[in-house]
MMTF fields as JSON, N, C-alpha, C and O atoms, coordinates in Angstrom:
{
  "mmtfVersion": "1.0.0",
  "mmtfProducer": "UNKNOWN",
  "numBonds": 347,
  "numAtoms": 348,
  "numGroups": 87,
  "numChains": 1,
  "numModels": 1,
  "chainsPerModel": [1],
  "groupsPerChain": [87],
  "chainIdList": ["A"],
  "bondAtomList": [4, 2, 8, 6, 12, 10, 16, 14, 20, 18, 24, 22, 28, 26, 32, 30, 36, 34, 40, 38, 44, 42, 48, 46, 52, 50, 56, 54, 60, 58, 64, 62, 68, 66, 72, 70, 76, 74, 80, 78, 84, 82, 88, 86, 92, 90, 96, 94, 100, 98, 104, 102, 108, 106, 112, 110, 116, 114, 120, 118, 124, 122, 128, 126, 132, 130, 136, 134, 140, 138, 144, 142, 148, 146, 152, 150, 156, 154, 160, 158, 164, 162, 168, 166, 172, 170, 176, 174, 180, 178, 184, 182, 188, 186, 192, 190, 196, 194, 200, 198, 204, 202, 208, 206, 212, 210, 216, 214, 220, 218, 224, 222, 228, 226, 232, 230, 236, 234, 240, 238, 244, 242, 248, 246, 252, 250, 256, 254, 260, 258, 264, 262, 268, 266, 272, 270, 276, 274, 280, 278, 284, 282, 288, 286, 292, 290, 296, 294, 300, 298, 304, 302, 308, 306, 312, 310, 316, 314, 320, 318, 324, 322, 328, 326, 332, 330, 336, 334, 340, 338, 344, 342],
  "bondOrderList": [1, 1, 1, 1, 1, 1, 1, 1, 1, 1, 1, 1, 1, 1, 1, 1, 1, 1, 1, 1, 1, 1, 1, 1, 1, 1, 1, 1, 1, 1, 1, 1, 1, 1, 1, 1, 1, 1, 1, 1, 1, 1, 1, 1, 1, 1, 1, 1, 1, 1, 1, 1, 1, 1, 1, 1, 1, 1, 1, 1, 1, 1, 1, 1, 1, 1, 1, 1, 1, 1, 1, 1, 1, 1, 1, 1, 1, 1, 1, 1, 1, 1, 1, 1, 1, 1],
  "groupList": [{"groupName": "UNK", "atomNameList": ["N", "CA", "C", "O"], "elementList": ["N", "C", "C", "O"], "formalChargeList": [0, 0, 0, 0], "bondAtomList": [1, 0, 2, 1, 3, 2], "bondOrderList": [1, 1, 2], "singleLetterCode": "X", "chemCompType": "L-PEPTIDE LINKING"}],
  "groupTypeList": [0, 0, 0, 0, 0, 0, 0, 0, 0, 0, 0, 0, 0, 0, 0, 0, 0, 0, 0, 0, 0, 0, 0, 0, 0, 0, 0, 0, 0, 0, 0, 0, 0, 0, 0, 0, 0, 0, 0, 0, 0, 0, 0, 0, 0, 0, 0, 0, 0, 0, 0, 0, 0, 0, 0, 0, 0, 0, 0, 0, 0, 0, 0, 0, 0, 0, 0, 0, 0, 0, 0, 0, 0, 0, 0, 0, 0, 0, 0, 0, 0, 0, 0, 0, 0, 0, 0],
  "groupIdList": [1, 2, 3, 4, 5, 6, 7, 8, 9, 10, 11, 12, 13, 14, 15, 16, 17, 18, 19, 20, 21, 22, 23, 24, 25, 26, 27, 28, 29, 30, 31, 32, 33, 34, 35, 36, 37, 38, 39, 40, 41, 42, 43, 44, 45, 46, 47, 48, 49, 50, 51, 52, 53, 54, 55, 56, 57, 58, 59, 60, 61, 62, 63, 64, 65, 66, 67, 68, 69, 70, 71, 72, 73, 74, 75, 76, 77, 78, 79, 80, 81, 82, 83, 84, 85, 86, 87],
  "secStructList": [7, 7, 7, 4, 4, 4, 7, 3, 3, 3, 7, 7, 3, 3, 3, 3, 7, 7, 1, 1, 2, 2, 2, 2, 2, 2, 2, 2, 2, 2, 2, 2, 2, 2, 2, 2, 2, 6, 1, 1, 7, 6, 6, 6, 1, 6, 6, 6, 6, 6, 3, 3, 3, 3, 3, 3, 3, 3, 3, 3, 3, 3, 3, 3, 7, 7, 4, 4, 4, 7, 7, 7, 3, 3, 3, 3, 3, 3, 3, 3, 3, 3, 3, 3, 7, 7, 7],
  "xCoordList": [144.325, 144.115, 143.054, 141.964, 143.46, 142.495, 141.497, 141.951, 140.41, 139.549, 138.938, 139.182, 138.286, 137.543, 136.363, 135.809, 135.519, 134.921, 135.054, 134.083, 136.184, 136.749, 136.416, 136.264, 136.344, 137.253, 135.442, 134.302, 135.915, 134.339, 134.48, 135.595, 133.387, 133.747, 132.388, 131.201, 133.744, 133.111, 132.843, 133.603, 131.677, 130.745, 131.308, 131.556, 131.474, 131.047, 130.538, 130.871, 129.645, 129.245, 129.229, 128.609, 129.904, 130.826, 129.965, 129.853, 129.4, 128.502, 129.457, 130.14, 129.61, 130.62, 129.4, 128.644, 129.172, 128.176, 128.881, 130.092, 128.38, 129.188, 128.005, 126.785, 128.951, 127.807, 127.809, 126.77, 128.662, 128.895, 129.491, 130.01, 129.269, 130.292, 131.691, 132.302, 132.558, 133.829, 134.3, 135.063, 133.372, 134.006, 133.762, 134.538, 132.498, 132.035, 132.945, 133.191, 133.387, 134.604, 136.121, 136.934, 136.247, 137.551, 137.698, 138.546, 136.484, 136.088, 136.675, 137.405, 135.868, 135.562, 136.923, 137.348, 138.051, 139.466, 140.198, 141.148, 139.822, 140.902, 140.629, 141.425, 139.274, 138.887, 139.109, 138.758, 139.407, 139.599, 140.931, 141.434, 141.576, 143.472, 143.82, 144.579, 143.011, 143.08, 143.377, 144.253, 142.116, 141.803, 142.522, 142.177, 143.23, 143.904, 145.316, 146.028, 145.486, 147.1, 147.417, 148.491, 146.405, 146.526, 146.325, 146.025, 146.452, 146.161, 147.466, 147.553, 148.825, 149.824, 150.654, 151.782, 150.531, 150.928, 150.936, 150.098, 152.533, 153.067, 152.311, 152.072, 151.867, 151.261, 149.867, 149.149, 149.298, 147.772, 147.104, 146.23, 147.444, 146.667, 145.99, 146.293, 144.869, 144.095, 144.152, 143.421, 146.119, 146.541, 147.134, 147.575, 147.246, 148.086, 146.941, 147.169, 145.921, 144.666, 143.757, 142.71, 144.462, 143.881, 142.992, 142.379, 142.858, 141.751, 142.244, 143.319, 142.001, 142.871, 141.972, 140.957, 142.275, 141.852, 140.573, 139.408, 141.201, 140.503, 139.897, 140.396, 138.587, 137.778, 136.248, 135.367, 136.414, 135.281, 134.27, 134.275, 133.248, 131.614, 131.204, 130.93, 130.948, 130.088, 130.145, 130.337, 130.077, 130.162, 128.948, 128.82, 127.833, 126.514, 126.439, 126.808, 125.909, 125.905, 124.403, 123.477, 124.261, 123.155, 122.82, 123.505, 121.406, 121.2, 119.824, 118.781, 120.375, 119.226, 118.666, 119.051, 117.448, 116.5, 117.14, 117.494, 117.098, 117.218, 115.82, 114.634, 116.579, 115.248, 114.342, 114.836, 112.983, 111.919, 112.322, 112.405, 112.57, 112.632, 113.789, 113.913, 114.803, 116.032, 116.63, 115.999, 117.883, 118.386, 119.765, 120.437, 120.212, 121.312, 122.579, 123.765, 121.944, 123.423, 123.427, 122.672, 124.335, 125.098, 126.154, 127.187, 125.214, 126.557, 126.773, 126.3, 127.664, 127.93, 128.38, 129.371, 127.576, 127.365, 128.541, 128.478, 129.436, 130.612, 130.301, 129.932, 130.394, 130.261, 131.762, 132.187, 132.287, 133.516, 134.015, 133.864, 134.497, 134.479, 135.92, 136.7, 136.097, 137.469, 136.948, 135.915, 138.105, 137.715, 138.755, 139.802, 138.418, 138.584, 139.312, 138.439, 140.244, 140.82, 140.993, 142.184, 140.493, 140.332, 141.839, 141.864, 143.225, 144.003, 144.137, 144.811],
  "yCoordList": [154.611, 153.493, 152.593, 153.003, 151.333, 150.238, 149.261, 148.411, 149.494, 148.97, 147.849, 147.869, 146.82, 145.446, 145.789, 144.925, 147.494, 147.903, 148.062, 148.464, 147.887, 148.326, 147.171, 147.251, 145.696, 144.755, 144.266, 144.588, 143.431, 143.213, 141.787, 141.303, 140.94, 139.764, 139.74, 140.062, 138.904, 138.878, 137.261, 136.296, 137.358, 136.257, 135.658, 136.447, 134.674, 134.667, 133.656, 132.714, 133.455, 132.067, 131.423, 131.941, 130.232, 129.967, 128.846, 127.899, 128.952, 127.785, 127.247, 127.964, 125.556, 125.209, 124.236, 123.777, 123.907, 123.008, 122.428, 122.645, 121.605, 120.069, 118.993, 118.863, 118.404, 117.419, 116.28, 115.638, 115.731, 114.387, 115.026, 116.134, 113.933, 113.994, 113.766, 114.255, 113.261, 113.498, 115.125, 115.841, 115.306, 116.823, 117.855, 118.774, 117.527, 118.49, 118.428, 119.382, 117.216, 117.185, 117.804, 118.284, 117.693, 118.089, 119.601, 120.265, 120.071, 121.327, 122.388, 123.374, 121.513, 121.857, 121.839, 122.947, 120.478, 120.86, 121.998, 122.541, 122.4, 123.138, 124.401, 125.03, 124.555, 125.882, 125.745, 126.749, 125.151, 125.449, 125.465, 126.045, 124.627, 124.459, 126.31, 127.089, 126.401, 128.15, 129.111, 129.901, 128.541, 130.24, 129.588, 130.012, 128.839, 128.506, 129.056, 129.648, 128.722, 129.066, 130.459, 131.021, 130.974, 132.676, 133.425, 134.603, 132.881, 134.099, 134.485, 135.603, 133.659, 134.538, 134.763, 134.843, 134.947, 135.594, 137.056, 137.913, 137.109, 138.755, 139.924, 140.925, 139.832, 141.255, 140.902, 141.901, 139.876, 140.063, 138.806, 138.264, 138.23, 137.433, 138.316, 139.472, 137.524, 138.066, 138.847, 139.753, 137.973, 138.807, 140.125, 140.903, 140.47, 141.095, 142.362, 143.565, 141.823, 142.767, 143.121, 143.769, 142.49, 142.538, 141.845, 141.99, 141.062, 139.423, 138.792, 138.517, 138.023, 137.069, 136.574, 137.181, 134.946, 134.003, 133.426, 133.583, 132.511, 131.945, 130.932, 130.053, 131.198, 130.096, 129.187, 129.757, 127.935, 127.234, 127.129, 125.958, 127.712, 127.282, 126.503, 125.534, 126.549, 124.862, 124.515, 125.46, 123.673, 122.504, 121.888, 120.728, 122.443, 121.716, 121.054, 121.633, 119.723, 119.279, 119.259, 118.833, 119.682, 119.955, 119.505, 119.767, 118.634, 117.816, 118.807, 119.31, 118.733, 120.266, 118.826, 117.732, 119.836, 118.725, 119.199, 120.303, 118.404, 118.46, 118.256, 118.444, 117.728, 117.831, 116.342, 115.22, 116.711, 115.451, 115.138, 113.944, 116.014, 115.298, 114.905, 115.17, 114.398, 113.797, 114.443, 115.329, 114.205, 114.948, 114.642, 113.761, 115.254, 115.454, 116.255, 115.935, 117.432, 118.77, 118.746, 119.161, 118.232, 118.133, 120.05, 120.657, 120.146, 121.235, 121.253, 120.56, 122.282, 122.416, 123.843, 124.487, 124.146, 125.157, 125.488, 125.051, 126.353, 126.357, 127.626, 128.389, 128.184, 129.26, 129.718, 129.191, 131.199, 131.154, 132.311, 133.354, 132.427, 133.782, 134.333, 133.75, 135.131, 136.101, 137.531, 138.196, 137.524, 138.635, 140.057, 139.8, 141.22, 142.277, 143.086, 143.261, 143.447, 144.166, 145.532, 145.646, 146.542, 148.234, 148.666, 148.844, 148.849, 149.454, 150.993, 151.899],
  "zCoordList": [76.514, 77.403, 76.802, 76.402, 76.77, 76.191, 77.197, 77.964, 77.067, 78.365, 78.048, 76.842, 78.221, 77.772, 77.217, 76.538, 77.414, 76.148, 75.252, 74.612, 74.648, 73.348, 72.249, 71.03, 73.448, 72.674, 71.775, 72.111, 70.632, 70.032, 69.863, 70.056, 69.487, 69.51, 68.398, 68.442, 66.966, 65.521, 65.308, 65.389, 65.053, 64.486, 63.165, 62.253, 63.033, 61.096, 60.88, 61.599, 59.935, 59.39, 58.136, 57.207, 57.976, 56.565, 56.315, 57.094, 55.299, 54.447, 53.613, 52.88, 53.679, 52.346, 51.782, 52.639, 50.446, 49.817, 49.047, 49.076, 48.218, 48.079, 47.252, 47.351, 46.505, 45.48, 46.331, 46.176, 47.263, 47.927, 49.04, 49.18, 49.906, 51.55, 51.239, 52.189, 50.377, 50.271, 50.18, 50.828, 48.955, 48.327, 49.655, 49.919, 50.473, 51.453, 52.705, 53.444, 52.827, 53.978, 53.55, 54.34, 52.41, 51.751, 51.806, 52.403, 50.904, 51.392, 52.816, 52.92, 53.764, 54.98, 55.433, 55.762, 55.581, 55.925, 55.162, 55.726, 53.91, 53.319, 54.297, 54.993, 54.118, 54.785, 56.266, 56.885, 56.711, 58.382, 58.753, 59.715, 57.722, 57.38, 57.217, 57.793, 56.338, 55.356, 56.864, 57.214, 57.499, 58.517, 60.257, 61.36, 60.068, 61.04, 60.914, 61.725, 59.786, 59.598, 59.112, 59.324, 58.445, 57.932, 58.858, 58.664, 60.106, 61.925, 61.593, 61.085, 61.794, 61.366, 60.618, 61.105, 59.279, 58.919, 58.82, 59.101, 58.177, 58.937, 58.28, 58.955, 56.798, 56.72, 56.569, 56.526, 56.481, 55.819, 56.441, 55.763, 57.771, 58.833, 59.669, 59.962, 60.084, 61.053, 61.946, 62.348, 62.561, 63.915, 63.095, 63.941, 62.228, 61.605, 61.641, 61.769, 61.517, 61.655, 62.76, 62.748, 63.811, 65.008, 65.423, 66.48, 64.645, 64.931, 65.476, 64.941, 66.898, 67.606, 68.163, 68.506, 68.413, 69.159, 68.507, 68.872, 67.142, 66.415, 67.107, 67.81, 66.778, 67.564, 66.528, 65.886, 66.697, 65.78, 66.46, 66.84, 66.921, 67.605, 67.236, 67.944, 65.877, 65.704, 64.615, 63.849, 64.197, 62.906, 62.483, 62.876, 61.646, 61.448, 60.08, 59.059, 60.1, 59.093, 58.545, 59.235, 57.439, 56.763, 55.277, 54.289, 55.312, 53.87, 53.184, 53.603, 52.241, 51.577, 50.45, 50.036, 50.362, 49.172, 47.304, 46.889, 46.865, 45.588, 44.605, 44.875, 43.178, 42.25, 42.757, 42.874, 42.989, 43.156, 44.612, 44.904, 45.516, 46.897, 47.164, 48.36, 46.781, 47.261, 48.152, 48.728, 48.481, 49.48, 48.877, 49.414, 47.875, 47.256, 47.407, 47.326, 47.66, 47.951, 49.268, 50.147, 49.235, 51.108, 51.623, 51.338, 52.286, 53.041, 54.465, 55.366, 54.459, 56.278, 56.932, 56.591, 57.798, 58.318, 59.874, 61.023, 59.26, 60.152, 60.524, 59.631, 62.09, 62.581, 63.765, 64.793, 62.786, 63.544, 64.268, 63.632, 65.267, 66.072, 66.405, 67.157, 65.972, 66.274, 67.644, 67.719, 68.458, 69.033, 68.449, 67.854, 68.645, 67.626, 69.031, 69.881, 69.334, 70.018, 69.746, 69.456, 69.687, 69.243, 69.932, 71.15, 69.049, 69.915, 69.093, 69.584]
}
C-alpha cells in the first residue's frame, strides 16, 4: 500500500553560464526544451523513473564579476522540482 509518506519531492538546481545574454538564453531554452520533453520518454524519461510532475520554481538571472570588475559572465540560476513517487 502506497501512502503520501512515501512520496518525496526532489529539488534540483541547474546553473547554465554563458559569455553573452544570447548564448545564456539559448542555453537556457535548450535545457528546459531537454527536461520537458525527456518526462516521456518510454525507457529512460523521468516518468519512466518515477519522476513526475515537472515543475520550474524559479528562473534567476545572475551577473558574476569578471577580470578588473566588469560584469562579464552572465548566468542563470534555474531551480527544478520533480515529485518522486516510492511504488
Amino acid at each position: 500500500i502506497q501512502t503520501t509518506l512515501q512520496d518525496i519531492r526532489l529539488n534540483l538546481e541547474i546553473r547554465i553560464w554563458a559569455r553573452n545574454e544570447k548564448e545564456k538564453n539559448d542555453l537556457w531554452e535548450q535545457v528546459n526544451s531537454r527536461l520537458a520533453n525527456i518526462q516521456f520518454t518510454s525507457l529512460t524519461g523521468s516518468v519512466a523513473n518515477n519522476l513526475m510532475n515537472f515543475n520550474i520554481l524559479s528562473s534567476v538571472e545572475v551577473d558574476e564579476e569578471g577580470e578588473g570588475g566588469a560584469s562579464v559572465i552572465k548566468s542563470r540560476v534555474i531551480q527544478v522540482q520533480y515529485n518522486f513517487y516510492n511504488v
